[in-house]
C-alpha positions in Angstrom: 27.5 -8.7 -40.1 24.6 -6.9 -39.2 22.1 -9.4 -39.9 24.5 -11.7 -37.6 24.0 -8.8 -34.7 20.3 -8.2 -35.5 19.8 -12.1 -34.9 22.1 -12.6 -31.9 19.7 -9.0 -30.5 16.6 -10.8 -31.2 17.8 -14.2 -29.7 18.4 -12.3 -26.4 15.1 -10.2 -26.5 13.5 -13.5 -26.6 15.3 -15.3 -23.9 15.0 -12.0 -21.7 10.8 -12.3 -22.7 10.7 -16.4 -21.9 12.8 -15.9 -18.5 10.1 -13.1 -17.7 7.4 -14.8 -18.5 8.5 -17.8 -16.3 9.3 -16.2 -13.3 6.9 -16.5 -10.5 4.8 -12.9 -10.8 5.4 -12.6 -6.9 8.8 -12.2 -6.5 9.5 -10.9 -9.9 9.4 -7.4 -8.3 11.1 -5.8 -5.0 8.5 -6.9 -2.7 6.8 -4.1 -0.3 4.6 -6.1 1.7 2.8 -10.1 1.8 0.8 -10.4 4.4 -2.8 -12.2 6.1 -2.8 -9.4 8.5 -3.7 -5.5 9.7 -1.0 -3.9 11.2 -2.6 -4.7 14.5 -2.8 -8.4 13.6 -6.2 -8.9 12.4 -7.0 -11.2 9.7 -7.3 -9.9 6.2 -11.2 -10.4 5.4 -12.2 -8.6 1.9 -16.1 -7.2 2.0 -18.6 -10.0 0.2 -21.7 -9.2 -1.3 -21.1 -6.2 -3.7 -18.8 -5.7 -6.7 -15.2 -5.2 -5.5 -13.6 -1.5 -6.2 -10.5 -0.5 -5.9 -9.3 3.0 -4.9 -6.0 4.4 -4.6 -4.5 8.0 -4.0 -1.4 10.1 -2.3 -2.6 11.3 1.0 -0.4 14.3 1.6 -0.1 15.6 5.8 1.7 18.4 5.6 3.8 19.2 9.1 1.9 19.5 12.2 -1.5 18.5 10.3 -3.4 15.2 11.6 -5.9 13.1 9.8 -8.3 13.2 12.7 -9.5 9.8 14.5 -10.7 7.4 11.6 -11.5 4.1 11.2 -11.8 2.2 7.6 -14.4 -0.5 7.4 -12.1 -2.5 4.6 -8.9 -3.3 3.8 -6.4 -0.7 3.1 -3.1 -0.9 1.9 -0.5 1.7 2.9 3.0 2.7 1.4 5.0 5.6 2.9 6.7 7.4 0.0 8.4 10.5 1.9 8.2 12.2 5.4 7.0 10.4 8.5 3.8 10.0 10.1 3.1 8.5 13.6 -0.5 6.7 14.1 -2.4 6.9 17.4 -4.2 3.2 18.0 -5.9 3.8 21.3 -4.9 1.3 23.7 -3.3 -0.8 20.6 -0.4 1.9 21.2 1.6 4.2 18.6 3.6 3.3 15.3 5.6 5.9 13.4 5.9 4.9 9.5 9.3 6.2 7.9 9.4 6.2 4.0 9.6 2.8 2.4 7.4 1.1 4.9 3.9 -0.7 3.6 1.3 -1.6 5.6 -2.2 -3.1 6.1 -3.9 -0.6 7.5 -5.9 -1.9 10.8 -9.8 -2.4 9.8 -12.6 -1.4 12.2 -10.1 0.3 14.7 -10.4 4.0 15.6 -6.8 5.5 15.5 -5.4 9.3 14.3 -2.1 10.2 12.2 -0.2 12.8 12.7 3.2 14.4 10.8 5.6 15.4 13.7 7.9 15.9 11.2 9.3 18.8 9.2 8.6 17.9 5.6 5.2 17.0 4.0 4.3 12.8 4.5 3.7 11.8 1.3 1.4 8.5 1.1 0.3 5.9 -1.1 -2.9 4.6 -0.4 -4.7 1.8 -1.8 -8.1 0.6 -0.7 -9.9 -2.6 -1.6 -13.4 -1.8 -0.9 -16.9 -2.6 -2.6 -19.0 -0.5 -4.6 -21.4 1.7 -2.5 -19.3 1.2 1.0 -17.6 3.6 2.5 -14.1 3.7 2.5 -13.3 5.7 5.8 -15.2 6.5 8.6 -15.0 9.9 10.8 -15.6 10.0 14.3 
């Protein structure tokens, strides 16, 4: 009998591993964001010329703290794991980011985050820049 259940255990481990394997890699997860675009609608463009590098890290704002007015010179990814942060864009207007959301962050734009809120904003950030570039700018 337990040979019979060891077998039928490793019959379904392998059917779970071949269905795994066989689903498309892109939707085999809870998708966050796909998308060609910043949050402002500008087209993804990734930097040429030196060796890609990836960053990522939490940002923490705690309540009442801004980032200051930024700009990123490459694309950055953004996903909003608790609190709430509202970005200034200028004359591209305001967007508050509630957790849960993902973004593209917009790339050459000058804006300024800011937590309104009462709990620390908690955010994942992950940039896809190029060895020796900077990765934000300060005004």
């Amino acid at each position: 009998m337990r040979s019979i259940t060891a077998g039928l255990t490793a019959l379904a481990a392998v059917a779970i591993w071949a269905a795994v394997m066989q689903s498309d890699p892109a939707t085999a997860g809870e998708p966050l964001l796909k998308t060609r675009t910043t949050i402002l609608g500008q087209a993804l463009d990734y930097p040429a010329g030196d060796p890609a590098e990836v960053t990522s890290l939490i940002v923490t704002l705690e309540p009442g703290e801004e980032t200051g007015w930024h700009k990123h010179p490459v694309p950055l990814y953004a996903y909003l794991l608790s609190g709430q942060i509202t970005v200034d864009y200028g004359e591209d207007g305001t967007r508050t980011y509630r957790p849960g959301e993902a973004l593209m962050e917009a790339v050459g734009s000058w804006h300024n985050g800011h937590n309104a809120g009462p709990e620390p904003a908690r955010i994942l950030v992950v940039v896809m820049g190029a060895v020796g570039r900077e990765i934000t700018v300060e005004r």
